[in-house]
C-alpha positions as CSV (number, residue, x, y, z in Angstrom):
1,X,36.0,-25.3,-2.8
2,X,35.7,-21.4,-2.3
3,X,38.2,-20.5,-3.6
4,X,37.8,-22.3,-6.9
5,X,33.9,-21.0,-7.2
6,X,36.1,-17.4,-6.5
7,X,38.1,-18.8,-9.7
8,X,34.9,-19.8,-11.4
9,X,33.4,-16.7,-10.6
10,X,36.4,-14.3,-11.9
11,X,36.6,-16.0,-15.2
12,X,33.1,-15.9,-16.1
13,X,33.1,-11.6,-15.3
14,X,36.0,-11.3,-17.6
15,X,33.5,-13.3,-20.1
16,X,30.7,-10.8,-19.4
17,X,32.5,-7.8,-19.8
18,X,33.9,-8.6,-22.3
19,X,30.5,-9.7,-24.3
20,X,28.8,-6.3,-23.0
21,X,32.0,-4.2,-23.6
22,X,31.3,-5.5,-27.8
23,X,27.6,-4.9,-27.1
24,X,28.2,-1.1,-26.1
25,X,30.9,-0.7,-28.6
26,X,28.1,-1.4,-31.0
27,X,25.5,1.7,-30.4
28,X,26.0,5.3,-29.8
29,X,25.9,6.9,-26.4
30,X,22.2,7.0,-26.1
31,X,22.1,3.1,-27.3
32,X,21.0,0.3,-24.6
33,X,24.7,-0.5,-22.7
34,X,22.9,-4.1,-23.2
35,X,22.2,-3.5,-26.7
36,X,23.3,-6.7,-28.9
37,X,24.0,-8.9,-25.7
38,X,23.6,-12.7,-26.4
39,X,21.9,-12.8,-23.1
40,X,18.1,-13.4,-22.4
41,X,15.9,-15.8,-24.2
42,X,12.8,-18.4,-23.3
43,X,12.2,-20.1,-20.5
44,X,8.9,-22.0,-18.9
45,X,9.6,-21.9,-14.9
46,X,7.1,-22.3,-12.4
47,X,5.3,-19.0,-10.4
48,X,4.7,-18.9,-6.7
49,X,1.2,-19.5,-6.7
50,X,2.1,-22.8,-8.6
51,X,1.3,-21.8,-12.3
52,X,3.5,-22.4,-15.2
53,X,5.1,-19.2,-16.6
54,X,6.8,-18.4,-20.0
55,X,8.9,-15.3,-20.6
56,X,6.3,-15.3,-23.8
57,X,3.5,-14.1,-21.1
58,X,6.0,-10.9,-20.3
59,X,5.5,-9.8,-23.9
60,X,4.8,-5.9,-24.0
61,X,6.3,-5.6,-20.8
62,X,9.8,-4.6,-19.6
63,X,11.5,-7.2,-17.5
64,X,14.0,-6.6,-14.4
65,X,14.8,-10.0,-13.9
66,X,17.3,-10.9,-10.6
67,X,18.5,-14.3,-9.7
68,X,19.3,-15.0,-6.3
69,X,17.7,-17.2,-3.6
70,X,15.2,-17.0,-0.1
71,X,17.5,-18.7,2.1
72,X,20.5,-16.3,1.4
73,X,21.3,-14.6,4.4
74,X,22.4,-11.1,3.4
75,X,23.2,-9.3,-0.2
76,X,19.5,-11.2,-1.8
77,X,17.4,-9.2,0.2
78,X,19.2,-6.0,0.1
79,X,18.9,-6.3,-3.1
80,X,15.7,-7.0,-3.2
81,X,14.6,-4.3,-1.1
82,X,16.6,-1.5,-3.0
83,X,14.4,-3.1,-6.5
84,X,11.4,-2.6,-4.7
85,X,12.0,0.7,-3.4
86,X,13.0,1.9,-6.5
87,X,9.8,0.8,-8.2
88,X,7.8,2.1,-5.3
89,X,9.4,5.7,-5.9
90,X,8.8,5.3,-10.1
91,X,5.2,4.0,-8.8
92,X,4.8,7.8,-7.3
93,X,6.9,9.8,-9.8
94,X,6.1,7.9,-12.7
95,X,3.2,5.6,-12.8
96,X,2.6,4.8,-16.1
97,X,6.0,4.5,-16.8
98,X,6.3,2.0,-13.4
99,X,3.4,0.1,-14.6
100,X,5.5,-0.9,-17.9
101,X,8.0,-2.7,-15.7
102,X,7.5,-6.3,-14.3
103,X,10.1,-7.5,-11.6
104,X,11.2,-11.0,-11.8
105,X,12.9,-12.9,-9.3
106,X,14.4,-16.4,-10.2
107,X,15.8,-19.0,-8.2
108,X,19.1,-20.3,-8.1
109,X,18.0,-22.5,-5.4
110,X,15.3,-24.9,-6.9
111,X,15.7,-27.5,-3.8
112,X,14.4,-25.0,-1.8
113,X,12.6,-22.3,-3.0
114,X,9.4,-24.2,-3.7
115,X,6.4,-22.2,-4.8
116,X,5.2,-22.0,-1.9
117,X,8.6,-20.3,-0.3
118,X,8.5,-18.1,-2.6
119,X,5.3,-16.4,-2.1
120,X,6.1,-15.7,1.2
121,X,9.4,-14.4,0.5
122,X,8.5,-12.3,-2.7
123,X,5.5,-10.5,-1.0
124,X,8.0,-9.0,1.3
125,X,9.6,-7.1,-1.7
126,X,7.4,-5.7,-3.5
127,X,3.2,-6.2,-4.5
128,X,4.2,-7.5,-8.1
129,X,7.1,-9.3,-7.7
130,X,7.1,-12.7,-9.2
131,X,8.9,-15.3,-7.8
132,X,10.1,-17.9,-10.2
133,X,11.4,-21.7,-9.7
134,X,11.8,-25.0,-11.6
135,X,13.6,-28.4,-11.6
136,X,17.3,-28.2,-11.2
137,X,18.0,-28.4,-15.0
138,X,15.3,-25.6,-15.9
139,X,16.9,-23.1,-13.7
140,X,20.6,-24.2,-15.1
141,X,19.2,-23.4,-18.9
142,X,18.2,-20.3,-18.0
143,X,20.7,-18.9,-15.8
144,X,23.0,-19.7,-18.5
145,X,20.8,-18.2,-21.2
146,X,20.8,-15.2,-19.0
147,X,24.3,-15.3,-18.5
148,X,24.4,-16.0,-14.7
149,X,26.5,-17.6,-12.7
150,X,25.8,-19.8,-9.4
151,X,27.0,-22.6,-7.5
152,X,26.1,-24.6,-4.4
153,X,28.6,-24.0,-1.8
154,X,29.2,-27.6,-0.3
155,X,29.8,-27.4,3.5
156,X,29.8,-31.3,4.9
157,X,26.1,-32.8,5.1
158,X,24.8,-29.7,6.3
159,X,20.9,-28.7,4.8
160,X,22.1,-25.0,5.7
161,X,23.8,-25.0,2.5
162,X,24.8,-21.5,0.4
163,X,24.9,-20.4,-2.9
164,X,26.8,-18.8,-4.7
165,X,25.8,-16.6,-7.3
166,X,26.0,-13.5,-9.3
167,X,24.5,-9.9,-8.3
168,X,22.5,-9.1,-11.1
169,X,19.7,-6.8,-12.1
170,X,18.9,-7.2,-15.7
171,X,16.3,-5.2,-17.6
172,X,15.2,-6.2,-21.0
173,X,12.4,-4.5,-23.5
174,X,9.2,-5.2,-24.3
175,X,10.5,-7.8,-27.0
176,X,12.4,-9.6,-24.8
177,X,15.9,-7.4,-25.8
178,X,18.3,-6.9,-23.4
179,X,18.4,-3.1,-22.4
180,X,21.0,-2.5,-19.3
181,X,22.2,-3.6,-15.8
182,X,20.2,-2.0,-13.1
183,X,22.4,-0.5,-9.7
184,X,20.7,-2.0,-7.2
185,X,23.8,-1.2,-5.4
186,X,23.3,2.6,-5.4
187,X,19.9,2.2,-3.9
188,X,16.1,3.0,-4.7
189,X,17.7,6.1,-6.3
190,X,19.7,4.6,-8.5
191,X,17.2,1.8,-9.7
192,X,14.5,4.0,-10.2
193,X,16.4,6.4,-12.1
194,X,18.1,3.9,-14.4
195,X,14.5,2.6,-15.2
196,X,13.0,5.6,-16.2
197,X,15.7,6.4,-18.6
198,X,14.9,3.2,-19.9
199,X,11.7,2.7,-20.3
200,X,9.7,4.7,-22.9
């Protein structure tokens, strides 16, 4: 079962990169990396104070949207923490150019990450993060619109279940576009440096 969500997983980066390596080959080198993606697109989800959001109530607002889920055990809240760090430091270098960025954090785990889950587990992140959730087949649409991958990992009857799933920090403009991928992996540093070259 691992193994062929490894497969799974393997054949749908050689998909991405090959979809962003036509997107870069499309602009110059100071174009989005992003620019001309097929990635991104609408969505109504659920908030964690229980209201209905649509990525139409982002509009005029640059998005850093990252899937993952609350009961993952390690690389979710790393990741997390570097995003939040990173806007913390753009909040104190930069403001006004932090205050053009809202942080999304979506789901993969609808089952659950109920709305109430995720307020707790977003306010540990950062002040603005919004946590996002839905029924099973919302969050499918839109991880596939946003070109993410994720899987349950079935271990017997077990409720301590995993998922699998990409690592993924997408930024997209004000109209929705899709801009670059975000290195949460390098850090506050790195997060907050990629988003103020980004973000005009």
């Amino acid at each position: 079962m691992i193994e062929t969500a490894k497969s799974r997983i393997s054949l749908f980066l050689l998909l991405l990169a090959g979809v962003l390596a036509g997107a870069c080959s499309q602009g110059g080198s100071d174009s989005p990396p992003l620019e001309g993606a097929r990635i991104g697109g609408p969505f109504a989800l659920t908030d964690q104070n229980g209201r209905q959001v649509k990525d139409s109530d982002f509009k005029g607002k640059h998005r850093l949207v990252y899937f993952g889920f609350s009961y993952c055990p390690d690389v979710c809240p790393v990741d997390l923490q570097s995003i939040g760090q990173g806007l913390r430091r753009l909040e104190k270098s930069d403001p006004a150019v932090a205050a053009k960025v809202q942080p999304i954090f979506i789901t993969v785990d609808p089952e659950r990450d109920t709305p109430a889950v995720l307020k707790e587990y977003v306010a540990a992140f950062h002040p603005r993060l919004i946590g996002l959730t839905g029924t099973p087949e919302q969050i499918a649409s839109v991880a596939k619109a946003y070109g993410v991958y994720y899987a349950k990992r079935e271990e017997g009857n077990s409720k301590d279940y995993l998922m699998d799933h990409m690592r993924i920090a997408l930024l997209f403009g004000p109209e929705g576009q899709p801009i670059a991928i975000v290195p949460h992996d390098k850090g506050a540093d790195g997060v907050a440096s990629e988003l103020k070259r980004w973000v005009a």
